[in-house]
N, C-alpha and C positions, 0 to 999 in steps of 0.2 A: 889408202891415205889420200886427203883432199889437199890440194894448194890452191890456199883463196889471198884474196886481197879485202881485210877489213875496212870499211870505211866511216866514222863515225861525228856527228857534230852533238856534242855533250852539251846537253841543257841544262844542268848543274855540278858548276866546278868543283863545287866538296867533293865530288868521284872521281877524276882525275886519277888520282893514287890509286884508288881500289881499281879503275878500268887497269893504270899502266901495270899494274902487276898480274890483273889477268894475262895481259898481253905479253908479261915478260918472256918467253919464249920465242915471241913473233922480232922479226924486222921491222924496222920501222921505214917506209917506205916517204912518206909525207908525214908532218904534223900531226895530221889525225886519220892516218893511212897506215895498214901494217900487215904483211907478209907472213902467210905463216902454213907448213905442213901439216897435218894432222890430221888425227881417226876421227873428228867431231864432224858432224854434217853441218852443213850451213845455218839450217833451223838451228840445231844445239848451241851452235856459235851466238847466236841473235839473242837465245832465251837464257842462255850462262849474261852474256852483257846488259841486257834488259831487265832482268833480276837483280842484278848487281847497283844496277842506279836507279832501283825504282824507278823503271821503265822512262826516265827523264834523259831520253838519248834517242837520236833519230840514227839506225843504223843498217847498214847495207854490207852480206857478205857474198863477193860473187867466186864462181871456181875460177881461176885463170890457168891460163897454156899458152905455148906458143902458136902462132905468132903472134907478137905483142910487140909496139913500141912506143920507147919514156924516156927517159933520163931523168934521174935527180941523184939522191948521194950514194956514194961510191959504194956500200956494205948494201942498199936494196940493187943497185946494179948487178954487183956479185951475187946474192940470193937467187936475182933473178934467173943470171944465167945458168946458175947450178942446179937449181931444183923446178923450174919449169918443164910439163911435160913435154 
């Protein structure tokens, strides 16, 4: 299982919806940042979200681990702490 940090600047807002409900699983770590476990590789991550908005999204998924330092809201704080390797 992978723990990435999505990160994405959506070049057409009609996907919005369709992106947050891919995501629904994920944390929301920023705005357009989101936390998330799982069996998908990085590629699968990019080409699930890149399909989904005809390819009208500029996006970035990296693995993260500890050590790592941030701060913002209280539920990516806690993800973090919990499920970071």
């Amino acid at each position: 299982m992978g723990t990435y940090l999505i990160s994405y600047d959506l070049l057409d807002s009609d996907k919005e919806t369709d992106l947050l409900a891919y995501l629904k699983n994920a944390t929301m770590a920023t705005k357009s940042a989101y936390l998330l476990n799982t069996n998908m590789t990085p590629g699968q991550l990019v080409d699930g979200i890149r399909k989904l908005t005809n390819n009208k999204v500029n996006v970035y998924v990296l693995t993260i681990a500890n050590p790592y330092s941030g701060w913002g809201p209280p539920a990516a704080n806690d993800w973090l702490t919990k499920n970071l390797p």
